[in-house]
Every structure is written in structure tokens, then in C-alpha cells.
N, C-alpha and C positions, 0 to 999 in steps of 0.2 A: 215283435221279435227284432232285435238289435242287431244286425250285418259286423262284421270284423274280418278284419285283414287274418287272414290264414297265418303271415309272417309275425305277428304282433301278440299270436298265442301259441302258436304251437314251434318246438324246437326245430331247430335248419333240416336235422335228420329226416325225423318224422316230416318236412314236411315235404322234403325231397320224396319220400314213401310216396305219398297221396297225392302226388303231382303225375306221379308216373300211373295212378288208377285212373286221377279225376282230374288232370289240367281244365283249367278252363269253367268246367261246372259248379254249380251251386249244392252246398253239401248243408244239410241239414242234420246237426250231431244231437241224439233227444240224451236228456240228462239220464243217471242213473235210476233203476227201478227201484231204490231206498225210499220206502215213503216212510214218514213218522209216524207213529200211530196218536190214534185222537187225544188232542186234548196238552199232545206235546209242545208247540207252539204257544199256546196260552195261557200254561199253565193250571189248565184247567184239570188237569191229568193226578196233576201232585196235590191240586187242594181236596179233591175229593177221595186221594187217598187217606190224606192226613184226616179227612172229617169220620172217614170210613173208620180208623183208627180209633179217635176219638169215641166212638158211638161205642166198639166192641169194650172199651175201656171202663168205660160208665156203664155198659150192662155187667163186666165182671162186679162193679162195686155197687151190684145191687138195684139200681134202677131198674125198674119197671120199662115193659116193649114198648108200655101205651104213656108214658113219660115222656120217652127218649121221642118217641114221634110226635109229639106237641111239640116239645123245644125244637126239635129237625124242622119240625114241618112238614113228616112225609108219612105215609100211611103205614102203620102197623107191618102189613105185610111186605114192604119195601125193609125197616129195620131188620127184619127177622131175615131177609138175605143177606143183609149187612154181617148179621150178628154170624149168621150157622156158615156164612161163606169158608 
């Protein structure tokens, strides 16, 4: 964890505020409880939609569950949550 000058981040006001709780002390600020959900940082999130997509697309146009799972690579009953999601 990185130390910074209280003056060099936060406004004269505020920091007048937090001088008057905490002079002197060491303050530890945790960041916001906003987490991303999975897959958002690496994109891992969009390509599996986009594949998810894909798959429901080619079963409308006919292909076969036990098709689509050879070309996927993924079991039968994995497409079929795909598909009835």
C-alpha cells in the first residue's frame, strides 16, 4: 500500500474536516464496495456471451444439440442450458 500526503489528495476544506477528528494519525481509506462482476476485466464476460448467442442462433437454424456440442466442445447438457436459458 502506497502512503500520500493527505494535502496532495484531498481538498483544503475536507481536509481541514479530518484534521480536526484525526491530526496526526494514520488513516486507512478502503475503496468502494463496487466489485465488477466476473469476467468483466477480461473480457471474458462478453465473449461467452457472444458465443452463448451464437449457439441459440444455429439451433434456431436447425442444428442439431449433438452438433452444436462437437463444434463447442461442450457436453450436450451444457448446450441445452445454453439454448432453454
Amino acid at each position: 500500500m502506497k502512503y500520500r500526503k493527505a494535502s496532495d489528495v484531498l481538498p483544503e476544506k475536507l481536509l481541514r474536516k479530518v484534521q480536526k477528528y484525526a491530526a496526526g494519525e494514520t488513516l486507512y481509506i478502503p475503496k468502494d464496495n463496487v466489485r465488477k462482476k466476473w469476467g468483466e476485466n477480461t473480457g471474458a464476460r462478453e465473449y461467452f456471451q457472444e458465443r452463448n448467442e451464437e449457439i441459440r442462433q444455429k439451433y434456431l437454424q436447425k442444428r442439431s444439440i449433438e452438433h452444436l456440442a462437437d463444434e463447442y466442445c461442450l457436453s450436450v447438457e451444457t448446450i441445452r442450458k445454453i439454448i432453454f436459458k
